[in-house]
One Martini backbone bead per residue (centre of mass of N, CA, C, O) as a GRO file, in nm:
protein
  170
    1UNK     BB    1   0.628  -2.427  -0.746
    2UNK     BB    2   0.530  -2.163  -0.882
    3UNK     BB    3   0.351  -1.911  -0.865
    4UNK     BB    4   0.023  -1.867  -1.067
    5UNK     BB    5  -0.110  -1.661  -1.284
    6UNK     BB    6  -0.425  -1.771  -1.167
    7UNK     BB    7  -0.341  -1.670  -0.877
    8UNK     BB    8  -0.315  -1.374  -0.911
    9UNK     BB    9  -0.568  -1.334  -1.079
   10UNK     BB   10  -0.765  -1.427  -0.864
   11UNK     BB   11  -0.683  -1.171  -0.691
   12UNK     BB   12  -0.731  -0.966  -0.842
   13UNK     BB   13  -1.051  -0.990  -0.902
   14UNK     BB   14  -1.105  -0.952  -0.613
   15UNK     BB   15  -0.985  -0.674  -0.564
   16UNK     BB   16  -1.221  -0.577  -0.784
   17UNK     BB   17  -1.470  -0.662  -0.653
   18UNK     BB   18  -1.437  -0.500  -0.373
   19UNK     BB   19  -1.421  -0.230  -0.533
   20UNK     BB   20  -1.664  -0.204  -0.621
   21UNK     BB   21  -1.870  -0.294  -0.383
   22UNK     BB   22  -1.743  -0.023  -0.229
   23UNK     BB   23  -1.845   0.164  -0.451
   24UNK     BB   24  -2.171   0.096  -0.426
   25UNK     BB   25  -2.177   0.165  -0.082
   26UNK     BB   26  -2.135   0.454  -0.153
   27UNK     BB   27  -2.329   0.544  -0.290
   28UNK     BB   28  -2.556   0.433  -0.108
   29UNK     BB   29  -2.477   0.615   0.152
   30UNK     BB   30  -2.524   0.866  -0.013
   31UNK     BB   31  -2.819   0.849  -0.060
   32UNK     BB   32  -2.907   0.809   0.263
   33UNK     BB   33  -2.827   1.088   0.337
   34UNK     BB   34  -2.976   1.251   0.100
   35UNK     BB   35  -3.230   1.197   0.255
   36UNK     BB   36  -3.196   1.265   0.536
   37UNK     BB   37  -3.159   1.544   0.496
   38UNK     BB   38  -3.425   1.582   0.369
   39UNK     BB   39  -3.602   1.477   0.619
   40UNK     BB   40  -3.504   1.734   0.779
   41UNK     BB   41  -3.562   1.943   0.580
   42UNK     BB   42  -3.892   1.898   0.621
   43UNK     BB   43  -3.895   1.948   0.932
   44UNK     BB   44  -3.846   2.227   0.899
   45UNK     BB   45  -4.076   2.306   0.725
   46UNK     BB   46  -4.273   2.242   0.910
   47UNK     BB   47  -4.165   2.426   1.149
   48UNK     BB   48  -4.248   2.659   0.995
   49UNK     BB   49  -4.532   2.637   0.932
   50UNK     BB   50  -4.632   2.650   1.202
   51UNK     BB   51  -4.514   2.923   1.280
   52UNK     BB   52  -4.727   3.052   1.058
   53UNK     BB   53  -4.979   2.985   1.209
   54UNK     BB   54  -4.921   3.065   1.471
   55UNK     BB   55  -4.860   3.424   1.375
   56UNK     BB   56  -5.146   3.441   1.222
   57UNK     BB   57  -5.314   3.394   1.523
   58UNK     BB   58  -5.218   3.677   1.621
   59UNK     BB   59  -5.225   3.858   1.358
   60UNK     BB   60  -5.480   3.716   1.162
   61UNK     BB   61  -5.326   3.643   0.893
   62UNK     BB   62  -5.444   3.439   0.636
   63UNK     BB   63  -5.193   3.396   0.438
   64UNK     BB   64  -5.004   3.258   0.616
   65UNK     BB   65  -5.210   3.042   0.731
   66UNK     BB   66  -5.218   2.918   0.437
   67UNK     BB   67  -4.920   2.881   0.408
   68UNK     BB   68  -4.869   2.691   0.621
   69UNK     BB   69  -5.039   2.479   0.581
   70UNK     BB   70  -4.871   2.422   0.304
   71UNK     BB   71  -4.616   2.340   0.426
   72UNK     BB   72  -4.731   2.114   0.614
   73UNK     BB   73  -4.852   1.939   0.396
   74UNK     BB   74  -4.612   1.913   0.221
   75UNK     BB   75  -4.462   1.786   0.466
   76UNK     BB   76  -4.603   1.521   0.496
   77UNK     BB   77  -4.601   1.423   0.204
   78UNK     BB   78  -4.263   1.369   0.208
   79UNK     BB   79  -4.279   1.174   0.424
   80UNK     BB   80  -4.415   0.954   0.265
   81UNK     BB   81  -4.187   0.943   0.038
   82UNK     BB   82  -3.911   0.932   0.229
   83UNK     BB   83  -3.937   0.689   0.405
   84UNK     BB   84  -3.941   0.424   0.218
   85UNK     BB   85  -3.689   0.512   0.070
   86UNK     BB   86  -3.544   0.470   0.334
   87UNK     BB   87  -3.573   0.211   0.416
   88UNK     BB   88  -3.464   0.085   0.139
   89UNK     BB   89  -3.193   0.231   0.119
   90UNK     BB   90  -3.111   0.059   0.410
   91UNK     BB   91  -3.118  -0.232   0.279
   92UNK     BB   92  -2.913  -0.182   0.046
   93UNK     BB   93  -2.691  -0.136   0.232
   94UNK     BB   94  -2.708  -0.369   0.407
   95UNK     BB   95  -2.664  -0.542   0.093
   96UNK     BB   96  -2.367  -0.394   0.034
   97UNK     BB   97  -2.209  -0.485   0.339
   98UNK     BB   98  -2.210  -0.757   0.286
   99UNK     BB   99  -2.109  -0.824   0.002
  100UNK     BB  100  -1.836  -0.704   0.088
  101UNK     BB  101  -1.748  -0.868   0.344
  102UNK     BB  102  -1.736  -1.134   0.150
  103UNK     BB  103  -1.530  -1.013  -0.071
  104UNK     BB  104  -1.293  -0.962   0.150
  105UNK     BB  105  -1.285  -1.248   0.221
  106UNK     BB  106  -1.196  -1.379  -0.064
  107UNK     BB  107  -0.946  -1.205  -0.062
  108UNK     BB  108  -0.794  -1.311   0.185
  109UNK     BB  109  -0.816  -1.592   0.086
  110UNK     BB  110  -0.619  -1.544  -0.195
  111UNK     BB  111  -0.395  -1.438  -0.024
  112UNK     BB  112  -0.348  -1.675   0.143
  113UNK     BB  113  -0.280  -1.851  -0.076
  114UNK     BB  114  -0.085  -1.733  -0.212
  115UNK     BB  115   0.117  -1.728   0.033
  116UNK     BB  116   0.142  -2.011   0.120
  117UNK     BB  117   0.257  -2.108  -0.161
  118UNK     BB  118   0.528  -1.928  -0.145
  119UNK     BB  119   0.625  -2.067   0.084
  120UNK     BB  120   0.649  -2.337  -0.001
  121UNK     BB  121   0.860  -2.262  -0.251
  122UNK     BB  122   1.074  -2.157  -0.063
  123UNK     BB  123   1.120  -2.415   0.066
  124UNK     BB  124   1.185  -2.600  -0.186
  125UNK     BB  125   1.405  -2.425  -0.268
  126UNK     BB  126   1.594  -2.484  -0.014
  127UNK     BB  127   1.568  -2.830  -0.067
  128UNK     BB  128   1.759  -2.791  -0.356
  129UNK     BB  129   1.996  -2.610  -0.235
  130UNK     BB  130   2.102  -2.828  -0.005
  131UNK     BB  131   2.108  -3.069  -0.217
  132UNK     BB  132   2.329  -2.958  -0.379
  133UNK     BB  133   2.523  -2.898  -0.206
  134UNK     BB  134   2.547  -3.168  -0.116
  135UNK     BB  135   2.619  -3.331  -0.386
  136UNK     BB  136   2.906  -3.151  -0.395
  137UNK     BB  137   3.028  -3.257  -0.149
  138UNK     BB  138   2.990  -3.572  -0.196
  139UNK     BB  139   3.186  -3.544  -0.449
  140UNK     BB  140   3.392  -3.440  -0.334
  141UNK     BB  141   3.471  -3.674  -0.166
  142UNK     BB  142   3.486  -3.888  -0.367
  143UNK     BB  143   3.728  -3.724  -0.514
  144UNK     BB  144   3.921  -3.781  -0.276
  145UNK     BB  145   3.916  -4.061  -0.222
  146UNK     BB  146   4.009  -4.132  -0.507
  147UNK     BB  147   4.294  -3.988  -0.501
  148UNK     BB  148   4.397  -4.122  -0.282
  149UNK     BB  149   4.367  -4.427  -0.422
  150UNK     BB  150   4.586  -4.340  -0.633
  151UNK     BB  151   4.797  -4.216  -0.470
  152UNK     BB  152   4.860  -4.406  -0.295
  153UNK     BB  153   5.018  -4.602  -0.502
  154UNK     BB  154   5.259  -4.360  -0.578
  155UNK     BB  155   5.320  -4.406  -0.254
  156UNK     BB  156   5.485  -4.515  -0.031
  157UNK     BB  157   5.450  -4.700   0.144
  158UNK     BB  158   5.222  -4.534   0.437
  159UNK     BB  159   5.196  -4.296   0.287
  160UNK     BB  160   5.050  -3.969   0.286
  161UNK     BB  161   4.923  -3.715   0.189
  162UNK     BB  162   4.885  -3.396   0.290
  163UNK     BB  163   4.935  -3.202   0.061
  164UNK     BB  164   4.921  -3.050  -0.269
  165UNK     BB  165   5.203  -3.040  -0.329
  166UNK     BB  166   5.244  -3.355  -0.327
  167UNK     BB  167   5.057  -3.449  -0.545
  168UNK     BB  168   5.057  -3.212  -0.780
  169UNK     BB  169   4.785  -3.055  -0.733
  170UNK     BB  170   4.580  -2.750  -0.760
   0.00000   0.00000   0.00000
């Protein structure tokens, strides 16, 4: 029995959904970087509002020492709700990383089926072929054989034909 089409298309389906996963994955960890990167860039933040709060108690600046501050609590703001989102993230990654070698694993098991079957069917196919070939064989044997007996009656007692040009038969 030939791999059915039914057993391809169930492959290709495993392989599209494998492929959906990957790419939503990439996606979830596009976001999850770009969040890391953004609460990065706020530790900056805070570190520069620090350094003008500190740089205006040397020289005295209200303006700096206000900007600092303002920078400083910005920053603290921001990582309020950068947090959240990023542990958020992280748990999204982590079931879309789930979903995906599940996934994976599925098209992996419809290849080992689909790959399974093939085999079989070449076996099959080979004891098909040999099948053949030993029936071919069979008959002409039988088919010598009834020769052998027929024309046995037309050679004189004891003699057997040794080759076809004796028998007359081509």
């Amino acid at each position: 029995m030939p791999v059915s089409r039914t057993l391809r298309r169930l492959l290709r389906i495993r392989e599209l959904e494998e492929e959906q996963c990957r790419l939503a994955l990439g996606s979830a960890m596009g976001e999850l970087n770009r969040l890391e990167h953004a609460l990065s860039a706020t530790a900056e933040r805070d570190r520069m509002g620090r350094r003008l709060v500190e740089a205006s108690a040397r020289t005295g600046e209200l303006r700096d020492r206000l900007a600092g501050l303002e920078e400083t609590r910005t920053a603290s703001r921001l990582v309020e709700v950068l947090e959240p989102r990023i542990a958020a993230s992280e748990c999204e990654v982590a079931r879309l990383r789930q979903e995906f070698l599940e996934k994976r694993v599925e098209r992996r098991q419809a290849e080992t089926l689909l790959r399974e079957t093939e085999a079989r069917d070449a076996i099959a196919s080979g004891r098909r072929s040999q099948q053949g070939i030993d029936d071919w064989f069979r008959s002409r044997l039988h088919r010598t054989q009834a020769e052998k007996i027929r024309l046995g009656s037309k050679l004189p007692a004891g003699e057997e034909p040794v080759n076809q040009k004796e028998t007359g038969k081509p």
